[in-house]
N, C-alpha and C positions, 0 to 999 in steps of 0.2 A: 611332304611325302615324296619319297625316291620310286621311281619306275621299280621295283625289282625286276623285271624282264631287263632291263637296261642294264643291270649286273653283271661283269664278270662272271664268267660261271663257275670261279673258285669259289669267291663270293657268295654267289648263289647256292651254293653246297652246303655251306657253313649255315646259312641262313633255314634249308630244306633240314639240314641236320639238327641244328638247336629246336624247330619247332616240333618234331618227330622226337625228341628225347620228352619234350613237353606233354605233347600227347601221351606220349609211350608211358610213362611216369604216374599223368595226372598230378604232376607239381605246377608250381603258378608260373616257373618261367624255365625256359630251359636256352643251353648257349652252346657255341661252338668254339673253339681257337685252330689258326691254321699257323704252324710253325714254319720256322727260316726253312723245312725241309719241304714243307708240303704235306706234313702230316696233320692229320685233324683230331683231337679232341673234344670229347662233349659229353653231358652230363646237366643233370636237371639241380633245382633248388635240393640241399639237405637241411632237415630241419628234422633233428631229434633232441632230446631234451637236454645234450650234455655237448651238443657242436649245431650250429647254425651255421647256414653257408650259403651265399647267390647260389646261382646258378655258375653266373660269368668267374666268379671267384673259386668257383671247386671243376672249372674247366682248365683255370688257368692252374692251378695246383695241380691237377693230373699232369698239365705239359711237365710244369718243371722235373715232378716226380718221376716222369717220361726221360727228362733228360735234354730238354728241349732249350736252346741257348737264348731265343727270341722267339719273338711275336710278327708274324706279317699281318693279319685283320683276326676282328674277334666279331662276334655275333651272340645277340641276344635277343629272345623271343620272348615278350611281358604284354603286360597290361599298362604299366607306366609309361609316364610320355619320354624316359630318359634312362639311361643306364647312370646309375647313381655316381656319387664320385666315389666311393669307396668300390668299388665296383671298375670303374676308366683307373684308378690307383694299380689295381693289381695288374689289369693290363698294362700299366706305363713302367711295372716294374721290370717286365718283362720284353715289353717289347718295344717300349719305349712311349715318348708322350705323344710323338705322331701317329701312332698305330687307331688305324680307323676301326670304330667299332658300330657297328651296325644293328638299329634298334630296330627291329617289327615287330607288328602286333599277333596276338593268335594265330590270325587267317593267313601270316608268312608278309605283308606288304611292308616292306620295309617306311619306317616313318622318317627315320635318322639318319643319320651318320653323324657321329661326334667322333673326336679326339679321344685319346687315353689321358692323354696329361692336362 
């Protein structure tokens, strides 16, 4: 388990922000990505009958759609102990296999930090 007070406070944005799409939502996990500029996207789990989507995966889709060249950190706010790999995939597409991704639980404590790739 990661102090989150010990975070970055970019970091810690991203983190405050995926869990607040969560709530805000009532989806099971909600995420953030912060691009080469310093802009942030976020966005909760979609799950309707004809497109399913992470959370972390329909964050990172907005970047691109955004226009966003890479990834500096990505954040996700679940109940799993792990940001899946298909999940660190999208982020490694974008911003590479180093890009940290940061896993907390509900309550915002970060558990993790893994890699994209």
């Amino acid at each position: 388990m990661t102090d989150s007070s010990a975070l970055a406070p970019e970091d810690r944005k991203i983190v405050t922000l995926a869990r607040s799409a969560r709530a805000r939502n009532g989806v099971p996990e909600g995420a953030a990505v912060r691009d080469e500029t310093g802009r942030t996207y976020v966005a909760g789990t979609v799950a309707l009958d004809s497109l399913k989507l992470s959370a972390l995966r329909t964050a990172v889709a907005m970047a691109v759609a955004s226009g966003a060249k890479s990834l500096e950190a990505a954040a996700v706010v679940t109940q799993a102990e792990s940001a899946s790999a298909e999940d660190r995939a999208a982020v490694a597409d974008l911003g590479g296999p180093g890009t940290p991704v940061l896993v907390a639980g509900p309550d915002g404590t970060v558990r993790s930090t893994v890699t994209a790739g």
